[in-house]
C-alpha positions in Angstrom: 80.1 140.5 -33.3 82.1 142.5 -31.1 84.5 145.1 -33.5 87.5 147.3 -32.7 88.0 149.9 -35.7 91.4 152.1 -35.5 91.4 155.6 -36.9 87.8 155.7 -36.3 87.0 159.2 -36.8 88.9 159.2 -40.3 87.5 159.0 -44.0 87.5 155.1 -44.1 86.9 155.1 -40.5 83.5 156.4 -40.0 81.8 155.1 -42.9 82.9 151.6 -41.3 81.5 152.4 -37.5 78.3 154.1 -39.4 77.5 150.6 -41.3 78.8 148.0 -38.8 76.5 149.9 -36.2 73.9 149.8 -38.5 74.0 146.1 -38.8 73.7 145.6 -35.1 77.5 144.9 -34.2 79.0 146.6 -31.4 82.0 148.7 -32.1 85.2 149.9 -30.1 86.0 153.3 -31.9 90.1 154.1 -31.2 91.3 157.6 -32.4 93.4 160.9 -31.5 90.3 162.9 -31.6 86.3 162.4 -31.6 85.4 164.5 -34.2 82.0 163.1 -36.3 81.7 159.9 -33.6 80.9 162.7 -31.2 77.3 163.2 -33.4 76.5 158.9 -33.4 74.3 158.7 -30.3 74.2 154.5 -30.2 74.3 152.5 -26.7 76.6 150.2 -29.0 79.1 152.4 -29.9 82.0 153.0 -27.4 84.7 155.8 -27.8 88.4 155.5 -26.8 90.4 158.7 -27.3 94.2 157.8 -28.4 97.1 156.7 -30.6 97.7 153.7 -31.6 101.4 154.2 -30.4 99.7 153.7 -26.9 100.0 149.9 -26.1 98.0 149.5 -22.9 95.2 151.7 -24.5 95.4 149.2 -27.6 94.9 145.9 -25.5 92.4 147.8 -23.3 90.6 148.7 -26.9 90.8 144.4 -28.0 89.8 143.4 -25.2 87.2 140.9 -26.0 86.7 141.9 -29.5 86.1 139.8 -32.1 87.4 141.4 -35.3 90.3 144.8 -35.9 90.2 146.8 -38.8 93.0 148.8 -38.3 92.2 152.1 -40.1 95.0 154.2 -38.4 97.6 155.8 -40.4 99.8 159.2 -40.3 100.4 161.6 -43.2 103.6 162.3 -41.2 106.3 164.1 -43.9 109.3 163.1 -41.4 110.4 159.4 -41.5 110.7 158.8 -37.9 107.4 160.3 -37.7 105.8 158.1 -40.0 107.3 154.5 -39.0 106.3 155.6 -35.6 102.4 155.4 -36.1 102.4 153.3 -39.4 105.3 150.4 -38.1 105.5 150.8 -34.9 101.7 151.6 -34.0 101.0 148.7 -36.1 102.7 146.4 -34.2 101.3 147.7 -31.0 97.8 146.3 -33.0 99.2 143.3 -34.0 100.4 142.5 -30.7 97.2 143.3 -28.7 95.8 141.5 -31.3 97.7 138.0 -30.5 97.4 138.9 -27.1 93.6 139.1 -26.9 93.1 136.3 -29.2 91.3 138.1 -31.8 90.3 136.3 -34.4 90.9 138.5 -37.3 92.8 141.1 -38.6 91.6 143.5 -41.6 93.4 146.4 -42.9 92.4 148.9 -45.2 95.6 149.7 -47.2 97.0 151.7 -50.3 98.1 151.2 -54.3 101.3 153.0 -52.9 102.6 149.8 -52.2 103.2 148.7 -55.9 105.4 152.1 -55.9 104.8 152.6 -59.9 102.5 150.6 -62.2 104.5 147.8 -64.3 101.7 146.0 -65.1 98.9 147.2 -66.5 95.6 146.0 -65.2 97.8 146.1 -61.5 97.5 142.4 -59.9 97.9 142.0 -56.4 101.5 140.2 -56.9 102.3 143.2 -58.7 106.2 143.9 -58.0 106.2 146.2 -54.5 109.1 149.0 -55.0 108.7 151.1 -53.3 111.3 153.2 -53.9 109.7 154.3 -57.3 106.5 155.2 -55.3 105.2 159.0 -55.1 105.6 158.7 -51.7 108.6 156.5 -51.5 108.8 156.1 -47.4 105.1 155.9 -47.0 105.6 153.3 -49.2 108.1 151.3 -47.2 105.5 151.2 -44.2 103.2 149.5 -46.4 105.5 146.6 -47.5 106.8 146.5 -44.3 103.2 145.9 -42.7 102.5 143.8 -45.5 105.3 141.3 -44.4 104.2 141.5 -40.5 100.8 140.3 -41.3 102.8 137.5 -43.0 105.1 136.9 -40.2 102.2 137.1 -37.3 99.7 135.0 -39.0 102.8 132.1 -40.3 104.2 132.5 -36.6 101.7 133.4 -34.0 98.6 132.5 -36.2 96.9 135.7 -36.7 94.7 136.2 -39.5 94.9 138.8 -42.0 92.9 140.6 -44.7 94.1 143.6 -46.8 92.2 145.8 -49.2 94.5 147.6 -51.3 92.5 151.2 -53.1 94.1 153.9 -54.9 91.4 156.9 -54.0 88.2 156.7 -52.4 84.9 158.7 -52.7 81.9 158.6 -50.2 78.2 160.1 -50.4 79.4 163.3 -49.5 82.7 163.9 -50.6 85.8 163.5 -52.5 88.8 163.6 -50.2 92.0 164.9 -50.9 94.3 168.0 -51.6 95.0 167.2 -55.2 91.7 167.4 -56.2 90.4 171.1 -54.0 93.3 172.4 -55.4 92.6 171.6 -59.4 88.7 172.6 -58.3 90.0 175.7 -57.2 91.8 176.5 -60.6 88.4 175.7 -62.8 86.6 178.4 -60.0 88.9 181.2 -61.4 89.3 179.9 -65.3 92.5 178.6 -64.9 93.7 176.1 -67.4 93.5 172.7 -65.6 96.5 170.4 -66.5 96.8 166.5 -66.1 98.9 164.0 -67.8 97.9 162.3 -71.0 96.7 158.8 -70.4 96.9 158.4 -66.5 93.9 157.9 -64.3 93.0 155.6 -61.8 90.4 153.1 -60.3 88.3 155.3 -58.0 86.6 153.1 -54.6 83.6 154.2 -53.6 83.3 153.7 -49.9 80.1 151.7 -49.9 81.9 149.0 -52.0 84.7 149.2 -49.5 82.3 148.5 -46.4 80.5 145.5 -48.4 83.9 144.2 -49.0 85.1 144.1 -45.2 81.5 142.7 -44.5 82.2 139.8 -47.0 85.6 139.2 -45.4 85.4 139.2 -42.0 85.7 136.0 -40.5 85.4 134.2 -43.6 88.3 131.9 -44.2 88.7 132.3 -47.9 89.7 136.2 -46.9 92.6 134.8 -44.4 96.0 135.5 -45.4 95.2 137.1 -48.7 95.6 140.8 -50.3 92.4 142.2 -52.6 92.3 144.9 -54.9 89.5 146.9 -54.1 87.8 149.2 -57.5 84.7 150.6 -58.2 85.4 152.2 -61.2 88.5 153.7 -63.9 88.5 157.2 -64.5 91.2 159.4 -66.5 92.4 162.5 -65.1 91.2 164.2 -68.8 87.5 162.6 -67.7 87.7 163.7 -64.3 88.8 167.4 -65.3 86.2 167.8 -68.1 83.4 166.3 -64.8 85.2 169.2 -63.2 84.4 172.0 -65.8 81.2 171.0 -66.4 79.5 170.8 -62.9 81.2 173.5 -62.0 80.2 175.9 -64.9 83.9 176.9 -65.6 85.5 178.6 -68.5 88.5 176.6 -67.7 90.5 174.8 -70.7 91.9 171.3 -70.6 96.0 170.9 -71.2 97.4 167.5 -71.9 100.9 166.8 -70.9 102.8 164.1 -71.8 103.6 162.0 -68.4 107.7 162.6 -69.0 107.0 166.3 -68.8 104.7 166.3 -66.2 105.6 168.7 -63.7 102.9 168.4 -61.4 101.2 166.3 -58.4 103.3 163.4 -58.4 99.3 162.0 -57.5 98.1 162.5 -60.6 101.0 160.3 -62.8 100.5 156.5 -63.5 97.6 154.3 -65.0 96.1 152.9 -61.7 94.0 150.1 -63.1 93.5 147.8 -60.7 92.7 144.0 -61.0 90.0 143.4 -59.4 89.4 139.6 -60.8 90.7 137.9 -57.2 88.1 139.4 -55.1 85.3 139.2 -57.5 86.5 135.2 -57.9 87.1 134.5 -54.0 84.6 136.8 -51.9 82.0 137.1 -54.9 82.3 140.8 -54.4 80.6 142.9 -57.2 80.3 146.7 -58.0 77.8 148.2 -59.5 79.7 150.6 -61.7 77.3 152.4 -63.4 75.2 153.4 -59.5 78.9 153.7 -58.7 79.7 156.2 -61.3 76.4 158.6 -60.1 77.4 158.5 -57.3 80.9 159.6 -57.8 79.7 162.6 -60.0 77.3 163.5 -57.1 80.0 163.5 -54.5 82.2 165.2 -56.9 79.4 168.2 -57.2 78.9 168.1 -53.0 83.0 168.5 -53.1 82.7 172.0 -55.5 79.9 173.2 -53.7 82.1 173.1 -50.6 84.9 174.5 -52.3 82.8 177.2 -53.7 81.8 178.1 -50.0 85.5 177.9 -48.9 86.2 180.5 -51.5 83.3 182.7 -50.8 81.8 182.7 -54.4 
C-alpha cells in the first residue's frame, strides 16, 4: 500500500512513517522541515519538503497513493494564521485527495472539538462548542474540518476516518509545554498545583498507530469519528508520578476547578468513550503495559528536563 502522511516529521507523524515502513508500505512523507525523517535511511520512504497550503505540491504528494493521514496542523495564536493551514490547507488535502482518487482519508484529530466536557465518559456525539473550548478558534477548525469530511465524502465520495485523543505519550517522551513547565517547578521544590478532580485519558502512540492500521481501508472505519484512550489519569496522580520519579520535595495543592487560575490545559474530566472503537474496529489497549510505559516516558521526559536545566 502506497501512503501519503502530512506533518510527517511531527509527534504523531513519525511514529506513523516509523511503523507503516516497518510493515513494508511505502510512504510519501509531506512537511515544512525534515527534521528526524532525515535519520530513516529506507528505499521506501520518500521526502517532500512543504506546506500543506501548497496545492500543486499536495497533488504531486497523492499522486498514486493509496491512503492520507493528514497529520498537519499549526499552533498558530493568530486566527488568520490558523484557518490558513488547519481550513484552508485542509482543503488543499481533501481536494488532491478527490482529485487523485485516493481511496481513503484518515485524520488524527483533537478532544478540543467537544470544547468543554458535558458528558462524562465523553461520547463521540458529544455536543461540539467550541466556543467553551480552551482554545476556542482552534476549536472551530476542528468542527469545521469535521463537517468537510462530511460534505466531501456525502458529495464527492471521499472516505473519512477520524481519531479524536486528548494528550499523547510515546516511548520516549511526553510532549507538551504544560507538563516541562509543572516538571520544572518539582526540580526546584516548588509547590505543584492542579485542579481537584480533572485529568484526562492519556493515548499512547502505539495504540494510535494499531488504530489507523485497523482502519485503513476497512469499510466499517468510513465516515465515522473514534475516540481514541489508552488510559485515565488525574492531574493529582500525574503530579504525585512527577514527585516521585523525580526525587522532589515538592508539595501537592488542590484547587477547586472554579478557582483555578492556571493552564486552561489542565481543567476538565477528559474521559473519553472509547466503547465505539472497541465495538466496531475490535481495537483493544492494554492498559496496564500502557500505564509502564507511560511512567517510563514520563521519567525519559524529567531526565531531559533535568539536562535542560543543567542539574
Amino acid at each position: 500500500m502506497k501512503i501519503l502522511i502530512t506533518g510527517a516529521a511531527g509527534f504523531v507523524g513519525m511514529e506513523l512513517v516509523k511503523s507503516l515502513l516497518a510493515d513494508g508500505h511505502e510512504v510519501v512523507a509531506l512537511d515544512k522541515v525534515e527534521g528526524g525523517l532525515k535519520s530513516i535511511q529506507d528505499p521506501k520512504l520518500k521526502v517532500l519538503i512543504g506546506s500543506v497550503e501548497d496545492y500543486d505540491l499536495v497533488k504531486k504528494a497523492a499522486e498514486g497513493v493509496d491512503v492520507v493521514i493528514h497529520s498537519a496542523w499549526s499552533f498558530a495564536e493568530k486566527a488568520a494564521e490558523t484557518f490558513k493551514v488547519d481550513v484552508v490547507g485542509y482543503i488543499n488535502v481533501l481536494e488532491a485527495c478527490v482529485e487523485q482518487k485516493v481511496k481513503h482519508f484518515l485524520f488524527p484529530d483533537s478532544t478540543v472539538a467537544y470544547g468543554k466536557p458535558v458528558k462524562i465518559p465523553i461520547p463521540e456525539d458529544h455536543p461540539l462548542i467550541p466556543e467553551e473550548s480552551r482554545a476556542p478558534v482552534y476549536a472551530l477548525t476542528r468542527v469545521v474540518t469535521f463537517k468537510l469530511n462530511e460534505i466531501y465524502y456525502k458529495e464527492k465520495k471521499l472516505p473519512y476516518t477520524i481519531f479524536r485523543f486528548w494528550w499523547g505519550y510515546s516511548d520516549e517522551r511526553i510532549p507538551g509545554g504544560t507538563l516541562r513547565k509543572l516538571i520544572d517547578s518539582a526540580l526546584k521544590g516548588e509547590v505543584l498545583e492542579a485542579p481537584s478532580e480533572a485529568g484526562g485519558s492519556v493515548l499512547y502512540t502505539g495504540d494510535l498507530v494499531k488504530a489507523f492500521k485497523m482502519a485503513m481501508l476497512n469499510e466499517k472505519a468510513y465516515g465515522q469519528v473514534f475516540n481514541l484512550a489508552s488510559f485515565y489519569i488525574t492531574w493529582k496522580e500525574l503530579l504525585e508520578m512527577v514527585v516521585k520519579l523525580s526525587n522532589s520535595k515538592s508539595t501537592i495543592k488542590l484547587v477547586p476547578e472554579q478557582e483555578w487560575k492556571g493552564p486552561a490545559f489542565m481543567t476538565g474530566r477528559w474521559l473519553l468513550d472509547t466503547s465505539k472503537v472497541s465495538n466496531m474496529l475490535g481495537f483493544k489497549v492494554d492498559e496496564a503495559e500502557a500505564k509502564k510505559k507511560f511512567e517510563q516516558s514520563l521519567l525519559n521526559t524529567i531526565k531531559a528536563r533535568k539536562e535542560a536545566l543543567g542539574l
